[in-house]
C-alpha positions as CSV (number, residue, x, y, z in Angstrom):
1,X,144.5,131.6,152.1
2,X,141.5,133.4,153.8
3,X,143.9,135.9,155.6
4,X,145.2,136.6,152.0
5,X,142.0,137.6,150.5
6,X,141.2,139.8,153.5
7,X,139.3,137.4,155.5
8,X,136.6,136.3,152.3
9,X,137.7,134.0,149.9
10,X,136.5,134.6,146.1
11,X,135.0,131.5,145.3
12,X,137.1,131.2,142.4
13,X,139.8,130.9,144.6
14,X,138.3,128.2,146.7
15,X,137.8,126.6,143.0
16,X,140.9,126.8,142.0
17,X,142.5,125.3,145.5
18,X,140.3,122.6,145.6
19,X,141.1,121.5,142.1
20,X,144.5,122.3,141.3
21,X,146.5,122.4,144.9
22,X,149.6,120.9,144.6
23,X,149.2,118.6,147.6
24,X,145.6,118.6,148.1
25,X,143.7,119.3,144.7
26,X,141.3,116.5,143.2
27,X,143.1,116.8,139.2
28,X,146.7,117.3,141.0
29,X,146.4,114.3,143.5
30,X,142.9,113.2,144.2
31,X,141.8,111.7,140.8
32,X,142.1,108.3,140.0
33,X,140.5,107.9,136.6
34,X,137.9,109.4,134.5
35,X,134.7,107.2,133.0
36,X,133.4,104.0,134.8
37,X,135.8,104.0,137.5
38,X,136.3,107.4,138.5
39,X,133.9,110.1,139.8
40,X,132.5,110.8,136.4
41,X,132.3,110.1,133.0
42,X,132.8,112.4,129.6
43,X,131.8,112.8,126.3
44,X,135.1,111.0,125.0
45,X,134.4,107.9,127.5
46,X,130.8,107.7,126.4
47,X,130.4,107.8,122.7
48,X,132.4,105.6,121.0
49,X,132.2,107.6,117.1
50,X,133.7,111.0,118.9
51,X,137.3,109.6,118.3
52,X,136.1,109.2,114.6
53,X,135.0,111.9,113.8
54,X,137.5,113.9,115.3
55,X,140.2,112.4,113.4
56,X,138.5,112.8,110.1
57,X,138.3,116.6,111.2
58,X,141.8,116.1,111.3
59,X,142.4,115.2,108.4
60,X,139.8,117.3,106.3
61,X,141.3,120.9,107.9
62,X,145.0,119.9,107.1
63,X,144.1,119.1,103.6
64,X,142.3,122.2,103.5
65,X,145.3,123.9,104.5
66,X,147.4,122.1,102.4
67,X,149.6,121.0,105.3
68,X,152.3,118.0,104.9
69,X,153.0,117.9,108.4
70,X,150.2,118.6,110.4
71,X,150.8,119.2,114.5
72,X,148.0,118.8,116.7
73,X,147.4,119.4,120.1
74,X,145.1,117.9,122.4
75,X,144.7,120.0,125.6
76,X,143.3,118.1,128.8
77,X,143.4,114.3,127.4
78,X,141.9,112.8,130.7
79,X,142.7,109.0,130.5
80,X,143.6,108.8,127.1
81,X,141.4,107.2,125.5
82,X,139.7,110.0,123.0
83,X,143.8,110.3,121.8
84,X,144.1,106.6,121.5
85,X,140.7,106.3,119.3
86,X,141.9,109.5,117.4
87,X,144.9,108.4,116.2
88,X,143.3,104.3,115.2
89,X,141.0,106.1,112.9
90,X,143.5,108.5,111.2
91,X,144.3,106.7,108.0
92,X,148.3,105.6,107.5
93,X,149.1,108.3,105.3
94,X,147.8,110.8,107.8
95,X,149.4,109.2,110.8
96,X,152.6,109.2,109.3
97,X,152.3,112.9,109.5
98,X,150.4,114.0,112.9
99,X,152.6,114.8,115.1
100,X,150.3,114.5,117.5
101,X,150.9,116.1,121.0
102,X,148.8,116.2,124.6
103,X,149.3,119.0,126.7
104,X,148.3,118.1,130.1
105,X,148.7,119.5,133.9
106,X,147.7,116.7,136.0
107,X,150.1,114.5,136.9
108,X,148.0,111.2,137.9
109,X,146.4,111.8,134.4
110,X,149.7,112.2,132.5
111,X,151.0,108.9,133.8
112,X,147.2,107.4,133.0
113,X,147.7,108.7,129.2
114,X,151.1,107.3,128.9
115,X,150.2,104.3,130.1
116,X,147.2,104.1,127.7
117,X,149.2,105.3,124.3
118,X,152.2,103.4,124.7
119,X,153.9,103.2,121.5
120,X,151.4,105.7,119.4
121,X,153.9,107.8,118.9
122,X,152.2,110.8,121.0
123,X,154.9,113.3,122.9
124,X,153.7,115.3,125.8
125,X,154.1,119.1,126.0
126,X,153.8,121.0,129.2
127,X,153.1,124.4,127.3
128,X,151.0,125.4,124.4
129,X,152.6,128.8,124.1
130,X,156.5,126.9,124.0
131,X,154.8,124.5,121.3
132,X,152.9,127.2,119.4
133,X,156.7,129.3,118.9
134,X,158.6,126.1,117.7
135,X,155.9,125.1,115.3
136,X,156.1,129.3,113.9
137,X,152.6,129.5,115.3
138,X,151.0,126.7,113.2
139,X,148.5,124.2,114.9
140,X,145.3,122.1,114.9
141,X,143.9,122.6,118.8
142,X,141.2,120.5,120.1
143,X,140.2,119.5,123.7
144,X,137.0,117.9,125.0
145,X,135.9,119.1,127.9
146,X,138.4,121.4,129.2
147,X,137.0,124.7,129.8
148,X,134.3,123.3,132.4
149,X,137.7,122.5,134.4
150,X,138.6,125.5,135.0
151,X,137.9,127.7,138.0
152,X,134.8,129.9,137.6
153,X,133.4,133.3,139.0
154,X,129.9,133.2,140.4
155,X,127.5,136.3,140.4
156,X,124.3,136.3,141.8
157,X,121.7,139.2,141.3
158,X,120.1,141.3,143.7
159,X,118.2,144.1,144.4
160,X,121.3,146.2,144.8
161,X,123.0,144.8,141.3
162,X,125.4,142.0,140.8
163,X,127.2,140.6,144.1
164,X,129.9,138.2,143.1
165,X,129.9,134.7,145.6
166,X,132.9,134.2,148.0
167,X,133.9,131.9,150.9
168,X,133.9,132.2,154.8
169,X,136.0,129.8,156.7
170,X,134.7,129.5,160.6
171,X,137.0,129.0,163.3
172,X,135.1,125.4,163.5
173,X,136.4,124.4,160.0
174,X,133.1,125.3,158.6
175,X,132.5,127.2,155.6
176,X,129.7,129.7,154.7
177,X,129.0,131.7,151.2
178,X,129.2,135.5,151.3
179,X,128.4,137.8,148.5
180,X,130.1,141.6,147.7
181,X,130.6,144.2,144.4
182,X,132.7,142.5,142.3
183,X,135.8,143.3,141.5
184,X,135.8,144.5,138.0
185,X,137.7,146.4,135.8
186,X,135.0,148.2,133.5
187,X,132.3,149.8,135.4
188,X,129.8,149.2,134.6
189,X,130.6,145.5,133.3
190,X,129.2,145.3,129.9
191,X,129.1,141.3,130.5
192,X,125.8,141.8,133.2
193,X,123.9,143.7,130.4
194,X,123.2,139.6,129.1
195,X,121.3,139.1,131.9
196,X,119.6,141.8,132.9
197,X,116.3,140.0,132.7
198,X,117.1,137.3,134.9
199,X,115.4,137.9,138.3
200,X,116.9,138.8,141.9
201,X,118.3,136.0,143.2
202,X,119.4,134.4,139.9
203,X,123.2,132.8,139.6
204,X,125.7,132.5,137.3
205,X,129.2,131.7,136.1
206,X,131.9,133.2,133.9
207,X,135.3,131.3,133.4
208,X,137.8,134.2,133.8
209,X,140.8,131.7,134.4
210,X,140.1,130.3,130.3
211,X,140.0,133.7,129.5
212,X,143.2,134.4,130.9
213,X,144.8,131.2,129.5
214,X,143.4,132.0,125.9
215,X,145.4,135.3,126.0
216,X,148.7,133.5,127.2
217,X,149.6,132.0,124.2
218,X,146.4,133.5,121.4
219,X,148.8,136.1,120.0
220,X,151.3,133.5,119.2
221,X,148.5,131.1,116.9
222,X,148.8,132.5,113.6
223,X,147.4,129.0,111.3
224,X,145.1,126.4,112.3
225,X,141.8,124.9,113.7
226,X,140.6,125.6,117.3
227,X,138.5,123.1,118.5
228,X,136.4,123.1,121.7
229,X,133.9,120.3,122.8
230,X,131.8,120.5,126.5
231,X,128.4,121.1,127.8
232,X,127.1,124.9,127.5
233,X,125.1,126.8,125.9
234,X,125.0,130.5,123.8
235,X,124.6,133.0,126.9
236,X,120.4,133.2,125.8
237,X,119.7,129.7,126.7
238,X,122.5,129.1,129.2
239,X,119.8,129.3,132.5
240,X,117.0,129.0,131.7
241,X,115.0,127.1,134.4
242,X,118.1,127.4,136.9
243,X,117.9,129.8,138.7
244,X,120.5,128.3,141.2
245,X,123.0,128.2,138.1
246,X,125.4,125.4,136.8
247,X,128.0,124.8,139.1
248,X,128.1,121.5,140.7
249,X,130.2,118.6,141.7
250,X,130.3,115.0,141.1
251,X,132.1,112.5,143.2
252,X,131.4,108.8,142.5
253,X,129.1,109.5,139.4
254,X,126.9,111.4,142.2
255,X,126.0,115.1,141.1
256,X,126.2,117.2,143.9
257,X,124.6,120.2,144.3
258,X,124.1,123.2,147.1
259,X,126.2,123.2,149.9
260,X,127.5,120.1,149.4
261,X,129.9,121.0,146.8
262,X,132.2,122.6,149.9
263,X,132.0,119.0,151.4
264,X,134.9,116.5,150.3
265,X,137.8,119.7,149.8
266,X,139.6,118.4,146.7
267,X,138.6,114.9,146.4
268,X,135.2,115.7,144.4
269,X,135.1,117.5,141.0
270,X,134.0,120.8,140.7
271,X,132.1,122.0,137.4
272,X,130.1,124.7,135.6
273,X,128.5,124.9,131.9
274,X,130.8,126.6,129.0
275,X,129.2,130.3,128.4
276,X,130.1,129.8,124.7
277,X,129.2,133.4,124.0
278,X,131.7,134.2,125.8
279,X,134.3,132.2,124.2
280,X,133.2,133.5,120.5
281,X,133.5,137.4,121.9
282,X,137.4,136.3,123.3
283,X,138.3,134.7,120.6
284,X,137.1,137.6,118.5
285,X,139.1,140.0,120.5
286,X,142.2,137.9,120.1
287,X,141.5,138.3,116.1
288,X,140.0,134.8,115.5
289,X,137.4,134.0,113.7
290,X,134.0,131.8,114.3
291,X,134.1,129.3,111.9
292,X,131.0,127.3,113.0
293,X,129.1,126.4,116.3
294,X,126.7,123.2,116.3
295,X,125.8,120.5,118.9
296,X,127.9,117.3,118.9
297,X,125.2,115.2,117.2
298,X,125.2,118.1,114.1
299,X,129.2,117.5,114.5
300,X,129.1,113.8,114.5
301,X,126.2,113.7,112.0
302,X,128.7,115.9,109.4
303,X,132.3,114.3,110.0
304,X,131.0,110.5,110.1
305,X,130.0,108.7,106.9
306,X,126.0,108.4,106.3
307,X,127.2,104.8,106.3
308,X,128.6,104.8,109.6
309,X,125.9,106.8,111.4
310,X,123.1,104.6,110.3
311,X,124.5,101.6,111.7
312,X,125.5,103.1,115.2
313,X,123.1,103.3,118.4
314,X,125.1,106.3,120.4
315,X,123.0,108.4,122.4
316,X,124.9,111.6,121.3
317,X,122.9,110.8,117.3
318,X,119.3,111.2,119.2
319,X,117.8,114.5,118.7
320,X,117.0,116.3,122.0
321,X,119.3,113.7,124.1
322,X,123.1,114.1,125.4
323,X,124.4,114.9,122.2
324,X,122.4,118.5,122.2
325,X,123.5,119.0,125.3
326,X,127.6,118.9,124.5
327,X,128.1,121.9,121.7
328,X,131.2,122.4,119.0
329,X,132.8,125.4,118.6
330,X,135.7,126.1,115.9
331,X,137.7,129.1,115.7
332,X,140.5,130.1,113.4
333,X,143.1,133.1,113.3
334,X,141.9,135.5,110.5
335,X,145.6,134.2,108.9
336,X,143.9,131.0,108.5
337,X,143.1,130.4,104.5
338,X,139.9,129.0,104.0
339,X,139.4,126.6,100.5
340,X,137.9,123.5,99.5
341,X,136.7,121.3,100.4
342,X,135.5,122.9,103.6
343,X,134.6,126.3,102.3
344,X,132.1,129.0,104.1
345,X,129.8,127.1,102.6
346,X,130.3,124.1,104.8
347,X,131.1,126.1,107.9
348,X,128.0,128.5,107.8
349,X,126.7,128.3,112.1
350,X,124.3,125.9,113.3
351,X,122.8,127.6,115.9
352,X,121.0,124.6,118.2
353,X,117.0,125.5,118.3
């Protein structure tokens, strides 16, 4: 791999290979389970109403778009679990017609899903874009924390301008970062101008590889509801404070940080925040439209009854705690009609303060 890449390895790269090798990757063969007995937990594993409130999203945007039949795709399901509470809260009528669908590229995790929704009717896809052309383009998309999984860039200021991070491999089996121009394909890259504030020495991340798989199958989404769920920020508030940026690992509910994230090759996860200013300004270029951006306690807080939410104790409903940390975004093709009872009105942004 390092002879490939002329003798430096783009840390993406390194990313990528460490989390998606076919023999050797931690979601291809490493990972045994995600929540209490894996290497770390997420949103869906933690807060019990997320499945809830989900489904009655659901439910609300097909009736909104007047659909009888109403396909939905899940992209990334980890163990299952968030599908499995999805579908037990979608009243009959509604499950009767979700065809509900889980697109899904590990293979340990795709036998961990089927084993958990056995008999709910769910069918497995192994591409959005095949789906998306059988279904004339016509789709409710959600995933919860999916973009953080993919491999990431990592730039780091200096006094001579952005330098992009990249990998040294030592005849000893040790590694070493190195940092060069990146390689871009605007120059200058309009993207730095975000940061020009931050000072020398300052890192941070951009998930190209999302980008890329956004474009493969974006022109082909012509009606629905896309909806993204991780931990991020708008591009503003993204690092403040970190100067070292977001990437990190976790392996036994550990977070590691530094140098240690090269330790373990593939049997640690690998993560970064979600620049969500950067998937608004992608989605826009595809044609979409930002129908609203809010934390998950804001998104639980408006898709769970009053009833509901006063009688739970999550976390994710305390202001300032995990649920401010995990944000909602929804996007929509401009094809999408918009009409009661979620009008603009009830989609206007929530910007987190």
């Amino acid at each position: 791999m390092q002879d490939e890449c002329g003798g430096r390895i783009p840390f993406e790269r390194f990313m990528r290979e460490a989390l998606y090798h076919p023999t050797f990757g931690y979601y291809s063969s490493q990972i045994q389970d995600v929540g209490k007995g894996g290497d770390f937990s997420t949103s869906a594993t933690l807060d019990p109403l997320l499945g809830e409130s989900i489904a009655n999203w659901i439910i609300k945007r097909a009736k909104e778009l007047g659909w009888r039949r109403i396909p939905v795709i899940e992209v990334g399901a980890g163990s299952g679990l968030l599908a499995r509470s999805v579908i037990r809260h979608l009243d009959w009528k509604s499950r009767w017609h979700v065809d509900y669908m889980i697109c899904e590229t590990s293979p340990i995790l795709r036998s961990k899903q089927q084993k958990n929704l056995r008999w709910r009717g769910v069918r497995w896809i192994d591409s959005l874009k095949a789906e998306l052309e059988k279904n004339d383009g016509r789709a409710l998309i959600f995933s919860n924390e999916l973009v953080d999984a993919f491999p990431c860039r990592v730039f780091q200021k200096s006094e001579a301008g952005w330098q992009e991070l990249g990998i040294i491999l030592h005849q000893d089996g040790s590694l070493a970062e190195t940092t060069s121009p990146p390689i871009i394909s605007i120059a200058p890259d309009p993207w730095f101008e975000d940061f020009a504030g931050l000072p020398n020495g300052q890192r941070v991340e951009r998930h190209d590889s999302y980008h890329t798989w956004l474009r493969s199958w974006g022109g082909l989404w012509r009606e629905g509801v896309l909806l993204t769920i991780d931990y991020g920020d708008l591009k503003q508030n993204l690092y403040s404070g970190r100067p070292s940026g977001s990437l990190r690992g976790y392996w036994k509910h550990e977070r590691i940080t530094g140098s240690q994230i090269y330790a373990r090759f593939g049997k640690q996860d690998l993560t970064a925040d979600v620049n969500f200013s950067d998937l608004i300004a992608w989605g826009q270029f595809l044609g979409w439209r930002e129908e609203s951006f809010t934390t998950q306690r804001e998104f639980l807080n408006r898709e769970i009854s009053l009833k509901k939410i006063f009688g739970a104790s999550s976390r994710f409903l305390i202001p300032g705690d995990v649920g401010d940390a995990f944000k909602v975004l929804e996007q929509s093709p401009l094809l999408t009609p918009l009409s009661s009872p979620l009008k603009r009105s009830s989609l206007i942004r929530e910007r987190p303060k």
